[in-house]
N, C-alpha and C positions, 0 to 999 in steps of 0.2 A: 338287621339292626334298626330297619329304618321304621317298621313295625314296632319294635319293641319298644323308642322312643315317641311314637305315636302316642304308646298306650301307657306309656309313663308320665306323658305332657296332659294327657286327655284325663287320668284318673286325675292330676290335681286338680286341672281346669273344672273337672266335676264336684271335686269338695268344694272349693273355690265357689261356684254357683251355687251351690245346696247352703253352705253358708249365708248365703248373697238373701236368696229366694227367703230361709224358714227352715227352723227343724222342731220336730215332736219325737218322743221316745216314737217306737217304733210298735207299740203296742195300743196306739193314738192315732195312727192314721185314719184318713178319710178314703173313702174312695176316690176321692178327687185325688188327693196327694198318692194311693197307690199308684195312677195312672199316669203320673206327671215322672215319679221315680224309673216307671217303667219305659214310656217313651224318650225319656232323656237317656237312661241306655240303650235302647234300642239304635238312637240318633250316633252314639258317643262308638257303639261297634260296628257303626259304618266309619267312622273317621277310622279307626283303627285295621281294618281292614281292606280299604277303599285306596286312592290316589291323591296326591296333593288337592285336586280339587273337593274331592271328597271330603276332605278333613278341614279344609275349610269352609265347603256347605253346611258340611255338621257343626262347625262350632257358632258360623252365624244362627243355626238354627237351635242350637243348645241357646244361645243368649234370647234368642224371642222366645222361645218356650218359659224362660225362665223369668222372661218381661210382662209375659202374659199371665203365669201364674201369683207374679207379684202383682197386676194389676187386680186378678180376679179375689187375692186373701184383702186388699184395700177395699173392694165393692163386699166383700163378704163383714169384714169389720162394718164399713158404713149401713149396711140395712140388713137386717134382720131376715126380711124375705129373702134375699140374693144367700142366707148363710142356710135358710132351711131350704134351699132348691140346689146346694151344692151337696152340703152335709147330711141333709134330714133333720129326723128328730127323734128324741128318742121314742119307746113304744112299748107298751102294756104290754106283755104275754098272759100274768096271769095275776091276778090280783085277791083279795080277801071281801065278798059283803055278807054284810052281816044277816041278811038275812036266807041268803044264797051259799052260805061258804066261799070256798074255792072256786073260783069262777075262771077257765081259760076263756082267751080270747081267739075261737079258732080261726076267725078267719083272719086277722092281723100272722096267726099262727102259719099257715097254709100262704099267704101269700110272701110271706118271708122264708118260706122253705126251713122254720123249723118245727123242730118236733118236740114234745115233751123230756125226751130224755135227754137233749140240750141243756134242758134248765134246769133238769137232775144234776145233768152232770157240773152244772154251774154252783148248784144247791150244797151239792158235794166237797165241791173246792173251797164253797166257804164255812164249811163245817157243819153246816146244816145235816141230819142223817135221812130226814124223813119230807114227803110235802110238807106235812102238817107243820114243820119249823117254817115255810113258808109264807111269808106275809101276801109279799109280789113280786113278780119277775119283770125285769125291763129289759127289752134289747136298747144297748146303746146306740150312741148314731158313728162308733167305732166298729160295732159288731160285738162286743160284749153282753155278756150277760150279765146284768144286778140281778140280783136276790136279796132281798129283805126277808130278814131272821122275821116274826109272828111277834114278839115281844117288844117292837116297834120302832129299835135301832139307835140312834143318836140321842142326846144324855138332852134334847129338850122333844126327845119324842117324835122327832121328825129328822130323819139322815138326809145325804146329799142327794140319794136316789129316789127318796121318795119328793123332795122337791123338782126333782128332774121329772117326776111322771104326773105331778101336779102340771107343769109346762106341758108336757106331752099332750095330756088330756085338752089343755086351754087351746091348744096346737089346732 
């Protein structure tokens, strides 16, 4: 019983924090925030499985983790740099010139472990059927893929992604 009230007390105290700390859909994380979600359960199934003291080491350590990640998203709002050494940025896979075509970027490609048919299959999901509907591809700094339709996107010519990889580029 005394377990099962553990792990009754410990799941709110965890929304409770996750409230506390920040939340993004879940299709927006960072790496950073994968790693915060993960060690704080890690932290939260020793309190539950552990001894009184355990359960209270883990919840002190559940509050700093979650002091520390609030202190890191406040250093991350204030400077830019502290947000592109946490996050990244986003990143060209593959882009349009004009006098080049289609241009992959392979080694942005290669060191980020993807592959072309990543950005097919990205290309795919957003209706695109061929390259050639391809303008450019972005990895996000979520892990996402953008693709830009060749037709050049948003109604003044310029979408959200292709401003993002103008930044990228500045990057």
């Amino acid at each position: 019983m005394q377990a099962v009230l553990r792990a009754f007390f410990g799941y709110f105290f965890l929304v409770f924090i996750v409230r506390i700390v920040g939340r993004r859909p879940g299709r927006q994380l960072t790496p950073f925030e994968f790693v915060l979600v993960f060690f704080i359960g890690g932290l939260a199934l020793t309190a539950m499985v552990g001894d009184e003291r355990s359960f209270t080491s883990a919840a002190c350590q559940i509050v700093a983790i979650a002091l520390a990640h609030y202190a890191m998203t406040w250093a991350r709002a204030k400077s830019k740099a502290i947000a592109r050494l946490v996050d990244g940025t986003p990143l060209i896979l593959m882009e349009t010139d004009a006098k080049k075509g289609r241009v992959w970027r392979a080694e942005t490609m290669v060191k980020m472990r993807i592959q072309d048919d990543d950005v097919m299959f990205s290309a795919r999901d957003h209706g695109l059927k061929t390259l050639q509907d391809v303008d450019r591809a972005i990895l996000e700094r979520n892990g996402d893929i953008s693709v830009l339709p060749s037709d050049g996107g948003g109604s003044d010519g310029q979408s959200n992604a292709q401003g993002r990889a103008a930044e990228a580029d500045a990057a």
